[in-house]
C-alpha positions as CSV (number, residue, x, y, z in Angstrom):
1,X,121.7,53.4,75.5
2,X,120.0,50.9,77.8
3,X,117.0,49.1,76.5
4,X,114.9,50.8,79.4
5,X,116.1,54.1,78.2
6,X,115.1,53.5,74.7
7,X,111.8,52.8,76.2
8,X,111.5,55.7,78.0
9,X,112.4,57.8,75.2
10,X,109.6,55.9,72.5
11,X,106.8,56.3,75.4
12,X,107.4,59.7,76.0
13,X,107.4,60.9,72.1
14,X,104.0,58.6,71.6
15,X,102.7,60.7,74.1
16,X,103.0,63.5,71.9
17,X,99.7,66.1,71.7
18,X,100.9,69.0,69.0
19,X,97.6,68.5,67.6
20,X,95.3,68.7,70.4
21,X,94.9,72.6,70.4
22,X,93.3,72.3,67.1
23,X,91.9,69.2,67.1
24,X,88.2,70.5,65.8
25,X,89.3,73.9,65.0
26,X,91.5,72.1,62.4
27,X,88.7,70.7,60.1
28,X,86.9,74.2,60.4
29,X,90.5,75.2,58.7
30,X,89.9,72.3,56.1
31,X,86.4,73.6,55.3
32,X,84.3,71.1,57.3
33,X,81.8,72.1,59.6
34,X,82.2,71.6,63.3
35,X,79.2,69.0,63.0
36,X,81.5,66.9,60.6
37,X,84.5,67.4,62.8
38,X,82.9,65.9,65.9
39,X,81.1,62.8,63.9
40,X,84.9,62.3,62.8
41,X,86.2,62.2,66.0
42,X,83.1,60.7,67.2
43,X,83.2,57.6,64.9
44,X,87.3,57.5,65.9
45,X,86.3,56.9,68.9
46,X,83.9,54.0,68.4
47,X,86.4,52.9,66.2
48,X,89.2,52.7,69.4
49,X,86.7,50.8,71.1
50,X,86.1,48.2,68.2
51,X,89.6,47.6,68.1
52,X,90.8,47.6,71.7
53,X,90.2,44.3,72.8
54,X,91.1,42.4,69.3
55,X,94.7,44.5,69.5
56,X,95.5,43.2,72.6
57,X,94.8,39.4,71.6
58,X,97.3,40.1,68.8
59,X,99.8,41.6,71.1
60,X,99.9,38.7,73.3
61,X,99.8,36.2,70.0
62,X,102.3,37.2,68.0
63,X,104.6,40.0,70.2
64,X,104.5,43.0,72.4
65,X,107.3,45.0,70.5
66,X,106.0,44.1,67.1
67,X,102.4,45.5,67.8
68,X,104.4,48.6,69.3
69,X,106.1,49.5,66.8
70,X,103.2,48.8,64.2
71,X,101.1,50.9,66.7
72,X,103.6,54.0,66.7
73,X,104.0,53.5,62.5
74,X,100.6,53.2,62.3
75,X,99.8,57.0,64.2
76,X,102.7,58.0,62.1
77,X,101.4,57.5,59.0
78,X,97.5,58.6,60.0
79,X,98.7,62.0,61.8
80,X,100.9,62.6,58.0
81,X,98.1,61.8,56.5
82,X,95.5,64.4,58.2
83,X,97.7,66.7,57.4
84,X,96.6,67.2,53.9
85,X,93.8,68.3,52.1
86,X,90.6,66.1,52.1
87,X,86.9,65.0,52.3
88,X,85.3,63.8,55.2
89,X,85.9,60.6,54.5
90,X,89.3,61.1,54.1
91,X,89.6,62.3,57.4
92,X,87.5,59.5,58.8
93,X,90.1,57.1,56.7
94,X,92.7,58.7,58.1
95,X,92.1,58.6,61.6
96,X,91.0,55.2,61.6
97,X,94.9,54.4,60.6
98,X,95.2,56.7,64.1
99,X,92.8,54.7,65.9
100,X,94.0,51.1,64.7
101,X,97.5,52.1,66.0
102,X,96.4,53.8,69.2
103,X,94.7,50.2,69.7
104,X,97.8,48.3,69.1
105,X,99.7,50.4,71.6
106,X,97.1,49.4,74.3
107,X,98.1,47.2,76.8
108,X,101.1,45.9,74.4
109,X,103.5,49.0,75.7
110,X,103.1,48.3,79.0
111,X,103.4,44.4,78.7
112,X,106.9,45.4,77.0
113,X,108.1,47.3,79.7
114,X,106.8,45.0,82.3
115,X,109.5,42.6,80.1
116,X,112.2,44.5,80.1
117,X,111.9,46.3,83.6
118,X,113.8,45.0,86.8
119,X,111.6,47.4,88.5
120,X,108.6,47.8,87.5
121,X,106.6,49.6,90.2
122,X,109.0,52.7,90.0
123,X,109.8,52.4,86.2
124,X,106.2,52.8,85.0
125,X,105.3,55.5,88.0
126,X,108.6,57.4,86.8
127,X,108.3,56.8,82.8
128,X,104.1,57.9,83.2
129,X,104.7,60.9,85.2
130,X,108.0,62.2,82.6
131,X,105.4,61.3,79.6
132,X,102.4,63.7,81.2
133,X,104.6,66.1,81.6
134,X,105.6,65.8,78.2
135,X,101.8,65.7,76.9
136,X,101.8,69.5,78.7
137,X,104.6,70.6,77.0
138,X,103.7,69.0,72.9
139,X,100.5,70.9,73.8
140,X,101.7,74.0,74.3
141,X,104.0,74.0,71.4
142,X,100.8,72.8,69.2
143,X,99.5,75.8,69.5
144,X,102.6,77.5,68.5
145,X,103.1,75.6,65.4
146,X,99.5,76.5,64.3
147,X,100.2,79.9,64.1
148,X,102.9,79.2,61.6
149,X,100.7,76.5,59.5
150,X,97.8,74.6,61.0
151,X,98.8,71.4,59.5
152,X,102.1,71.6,61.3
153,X,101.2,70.3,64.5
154,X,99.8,67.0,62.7
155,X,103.4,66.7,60.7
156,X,105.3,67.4,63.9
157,X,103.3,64.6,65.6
158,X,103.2,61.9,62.9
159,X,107.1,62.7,62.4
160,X,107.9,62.1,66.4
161,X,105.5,58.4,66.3
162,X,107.5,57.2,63.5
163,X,110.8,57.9,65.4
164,X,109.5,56.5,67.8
165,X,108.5,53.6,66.3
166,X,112.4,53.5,65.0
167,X,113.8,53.4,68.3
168,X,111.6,50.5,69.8
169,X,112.7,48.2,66.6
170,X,116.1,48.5,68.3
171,X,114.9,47.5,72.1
172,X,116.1,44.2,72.5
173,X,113.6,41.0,73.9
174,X,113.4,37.8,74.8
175,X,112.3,35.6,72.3
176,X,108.6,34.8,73.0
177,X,107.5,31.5,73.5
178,X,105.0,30.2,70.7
179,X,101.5,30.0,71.6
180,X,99.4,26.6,70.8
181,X,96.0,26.9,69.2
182,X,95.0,30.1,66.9
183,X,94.7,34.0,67.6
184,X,91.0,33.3,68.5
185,X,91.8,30.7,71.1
186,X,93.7,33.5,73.2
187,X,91.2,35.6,72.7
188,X,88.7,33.3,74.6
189,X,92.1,32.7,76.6
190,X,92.0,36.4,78.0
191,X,87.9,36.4,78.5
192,X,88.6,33.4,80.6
193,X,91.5,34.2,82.4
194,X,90.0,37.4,83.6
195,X,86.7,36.1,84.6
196,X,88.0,33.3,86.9
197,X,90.0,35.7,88.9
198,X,88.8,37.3,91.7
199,X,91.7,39.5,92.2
200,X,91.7,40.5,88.5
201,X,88.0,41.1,88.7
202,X,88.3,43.4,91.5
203,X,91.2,45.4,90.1
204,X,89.2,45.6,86.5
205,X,86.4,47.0,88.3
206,X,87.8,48.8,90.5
207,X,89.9,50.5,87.7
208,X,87.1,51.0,85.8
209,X,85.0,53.2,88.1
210,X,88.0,55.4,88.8
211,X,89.1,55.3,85.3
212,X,85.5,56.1,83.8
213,X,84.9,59.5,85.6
214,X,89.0,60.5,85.4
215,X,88.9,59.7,81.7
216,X,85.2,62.1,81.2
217,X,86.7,64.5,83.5
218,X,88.3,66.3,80.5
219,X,84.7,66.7,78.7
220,X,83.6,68.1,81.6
221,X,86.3,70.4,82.0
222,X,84.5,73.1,80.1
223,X,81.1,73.8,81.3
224,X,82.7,72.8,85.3
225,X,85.0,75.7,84.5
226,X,82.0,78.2,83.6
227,X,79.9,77.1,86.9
228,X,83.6,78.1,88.9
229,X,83.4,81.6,87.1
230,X,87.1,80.9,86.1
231,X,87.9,83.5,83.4
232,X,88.3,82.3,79.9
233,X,91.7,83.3,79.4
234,X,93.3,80.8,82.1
235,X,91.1,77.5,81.1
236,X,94.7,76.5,79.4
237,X,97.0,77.3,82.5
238,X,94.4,75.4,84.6
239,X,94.3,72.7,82.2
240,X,97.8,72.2,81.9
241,X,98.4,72.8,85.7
242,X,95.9,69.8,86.3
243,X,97.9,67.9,84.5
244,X,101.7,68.4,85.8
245,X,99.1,68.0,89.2
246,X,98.7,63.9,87.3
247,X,102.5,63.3,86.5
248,X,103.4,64.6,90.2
249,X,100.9,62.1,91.8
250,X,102.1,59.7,89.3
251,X,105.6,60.2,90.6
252,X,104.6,60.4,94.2
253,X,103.7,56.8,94.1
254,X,107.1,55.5,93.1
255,X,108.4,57.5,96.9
256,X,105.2,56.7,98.7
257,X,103.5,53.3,97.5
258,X,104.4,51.5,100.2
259,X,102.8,53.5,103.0
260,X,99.5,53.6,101.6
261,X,97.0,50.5,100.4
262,X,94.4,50.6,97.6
263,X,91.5,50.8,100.4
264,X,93.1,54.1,101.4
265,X,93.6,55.8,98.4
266,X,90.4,55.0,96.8
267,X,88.8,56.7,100.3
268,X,90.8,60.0,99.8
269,X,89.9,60.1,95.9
270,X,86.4,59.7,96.8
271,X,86.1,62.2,99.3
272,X,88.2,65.2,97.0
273,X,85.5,63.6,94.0
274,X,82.9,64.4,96.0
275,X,84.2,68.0,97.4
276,X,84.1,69.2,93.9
277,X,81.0,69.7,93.5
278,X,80.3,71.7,97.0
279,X,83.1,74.4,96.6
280,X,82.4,77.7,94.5
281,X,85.0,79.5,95.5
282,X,87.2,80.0,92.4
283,X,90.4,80.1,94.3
284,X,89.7,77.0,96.6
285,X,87.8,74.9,93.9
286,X,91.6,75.4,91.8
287,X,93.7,74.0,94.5
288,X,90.9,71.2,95.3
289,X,91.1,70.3,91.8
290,X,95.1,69.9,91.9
291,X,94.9,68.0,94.6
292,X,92.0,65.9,93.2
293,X,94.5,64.8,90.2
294,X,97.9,64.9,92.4
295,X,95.5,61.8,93.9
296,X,93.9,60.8,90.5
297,X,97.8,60.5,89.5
298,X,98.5,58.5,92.5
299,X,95.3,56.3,92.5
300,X,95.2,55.1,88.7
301,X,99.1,54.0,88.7
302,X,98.8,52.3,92.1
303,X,95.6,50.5,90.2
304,X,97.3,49.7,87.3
305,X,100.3,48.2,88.4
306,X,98.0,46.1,91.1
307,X,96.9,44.3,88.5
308,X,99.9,44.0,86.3
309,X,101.5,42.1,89.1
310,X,98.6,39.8,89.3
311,X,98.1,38.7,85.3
312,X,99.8,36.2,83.6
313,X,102.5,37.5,80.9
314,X,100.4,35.4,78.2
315,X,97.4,37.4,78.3
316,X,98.9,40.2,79.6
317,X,98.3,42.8,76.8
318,X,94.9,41.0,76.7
319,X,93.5,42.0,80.1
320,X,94.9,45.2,80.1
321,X,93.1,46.3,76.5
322,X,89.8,44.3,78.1
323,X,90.2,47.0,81.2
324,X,90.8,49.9,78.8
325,X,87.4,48.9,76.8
326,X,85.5,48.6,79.7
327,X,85.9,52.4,80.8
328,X,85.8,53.1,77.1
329,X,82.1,51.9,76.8
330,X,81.1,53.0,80.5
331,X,82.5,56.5,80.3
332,X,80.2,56.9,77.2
333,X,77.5,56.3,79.1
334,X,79.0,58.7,81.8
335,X,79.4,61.5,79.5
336,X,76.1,60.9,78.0
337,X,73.8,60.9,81.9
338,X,76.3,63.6,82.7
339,X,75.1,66.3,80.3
340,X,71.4,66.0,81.6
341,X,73.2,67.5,85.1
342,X,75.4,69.9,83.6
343,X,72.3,71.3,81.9
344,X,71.0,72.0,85.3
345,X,74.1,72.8,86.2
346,X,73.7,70.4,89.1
347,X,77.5,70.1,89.4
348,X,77.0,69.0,93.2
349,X,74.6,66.2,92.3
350,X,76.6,64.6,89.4
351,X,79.8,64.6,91.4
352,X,78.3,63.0,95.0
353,X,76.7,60.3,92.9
354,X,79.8,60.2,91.2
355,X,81.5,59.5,94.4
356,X,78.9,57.4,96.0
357,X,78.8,54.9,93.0
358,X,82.5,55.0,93.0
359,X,83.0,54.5,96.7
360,X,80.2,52.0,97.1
361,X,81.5,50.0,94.2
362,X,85.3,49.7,94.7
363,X,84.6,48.9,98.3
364,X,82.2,45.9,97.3
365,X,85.1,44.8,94.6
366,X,87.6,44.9,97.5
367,X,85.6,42.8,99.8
368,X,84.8,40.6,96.7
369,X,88.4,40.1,96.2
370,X,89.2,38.7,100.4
């Protein structure tokens, strides 16, 4: 087996969401409240963030492979491990070994493939889309395996991430070339790399504004699924269909990337962004909100391979967990301003200011970047 195809297989299994039907549900099942449930996930979450950028450094320190394969073990170990019986704090523990390998995944895995790919534009499109797909499918078996035992889909998971992490010790690499000075001077390396580049500016921020409000999106899912009047019952087919709607714009990129530029897409996402919130139709409003992520799918791999063609391979995991902590800490915020709309209601509002910051600010990053 090739060393791309061993890749292929590791990033599809770490893409693996047995868990995700249950994921509050299943301390209810451990006796917790849902209060404690969301402070756990809650304080994972500002844990992530903690750990993003510092992860990355240590990536592009020591190696790419290494911090994957820590990252996979590390998920392993913490999805085993919330599988049993516990306290609150031993669910916290526990999904901080979740977080802290989620972290070291960040911006490493793609800086591996980018080393072992001799096409990267079309590997990463074609390798995303067959891992979203893939994220549908683990889902839908989750809730399967909880009917049998609700700690199942948290073995099931932690098993497949320590495969996982088996297979990528066997992808073979390039030795990497040792770094002068310490961990902390390529941390400062990364800042500094990424602020004297124009081009690396305007991609971060550019990413970030599409990747804050496509990231929330799923929060918002909910209540933006009561003001369409979709019934209950086919939230998950929606859901999942929104989805497979990603990994096909993810895949139409790979056919299609050459015929349209950044300044395009970004001006068809912004327009289906802002449609969203001025279509009650329940049958229209669906197909508008494929399209939106068959173009969400498109837009954030056309971003994100922009600007892995533009960073160095030294800091490479670096910038890429620097961009991933910026829509981190700005779609808190998002979520946050949102729910004073969503209490309104004002679905229309939140998504044409949505659209107007995100136009008006990825045109002024592109112009920035001339």
């Amino acid at each position: 087996m090739s060393d791309l195809r061993k890749y292929t297989l590791v990033s599809v299994l770490s893409g693996s969401m047995f868990w995700l039907p249950i994921a509050v549900s299943y301390f209810e099942y451990r006796n917790l409240t849902v209060t404690q449930g969301l402070t756990i996930i809650s304080l994972y979450s500002l844990l992530t963030v903690i750990l993003e950028y510092p992860t990355g450094v240590i990536g592009d320190y020591y190696s790419h492979k290494i911090s994957v394969i820590l990252g996979l073990f590390f998920v392993g170990v913490g999805m085993c491990m919330l599988s049993l019986p516990g306290g609150m704090m031993y669910y916290f523990a526990s999904s901080a070994f979740v977080s802290l390998g989620l972290s070291l995944l960040s911006g490493s895995d793609t800086a591996l493939l980018h080393s072992i790919s001799n096409n990267f534009k079309h590997d990463y499109a074609h390798i995303n889309s067959l891992s979203l797909v893939w994220v549908v499918i683990s889902t839908a078996l989750g809730s399967i395996l909880a009917g049998i035992s609700m700690p199942l889909p948290y073995i099931v998971t932690g098993l497949t991430s320590i495969i996982a992490s088996l297979i990528a010790i066997t992808i073979s690499t390039q030795p990497k070339n040792k770094n002068s000075g310490n961990v902390f001077d390529k941390a400062i390396e990364g800042v500094t790399y990424t602020f004297k580049s124009r081009s690396v500016i305007s991609y971060i921020a550019i990413g970030t504004l599409v990747g804050t409000f496509t990231i929330s999106l799923k929060w918002l899912y909910n209540p933006f699924f009561d003001y369409l009047h979709i019934p209950y019952a086919l939230w998950g087919l929606v859901i999942s269909a929104t989805m497979l709607a990603i990994a096909v714009g993810t895949k139409l990129y790979s056919t299609y990337r050459n015929r349209f530029s950044l300044k395009s897409s970004l001006i068809v996402f912004v327009l289906l962004t802002g449609l969203l919130g001025f279509l009650v139709n329940l049958y229209v409003s669906v197909l508008l909100l494929l399209g939106f992520n068959v173009t969400r799918g498109f837009i954030t791999t056309q971003i994100d391979i922009g600007l892995n063609e533009i960073i160095s391979d030294s800091v490479r995991a670096s910038v890429l967990s620097l961009k991933s902590l910026l829509i981190r800490l700005v779609s808190a915020g998002y979520i946050f301003a949102s729910g004073f709309l969503i209490e309104n209601s004002a679905f229309t509002l939140l998504f044409t200011v949505t659209a107007v910051i995100i136009g008006v600010g990825s045109m002024l990053s592109l112009k920035t970047n001339r």
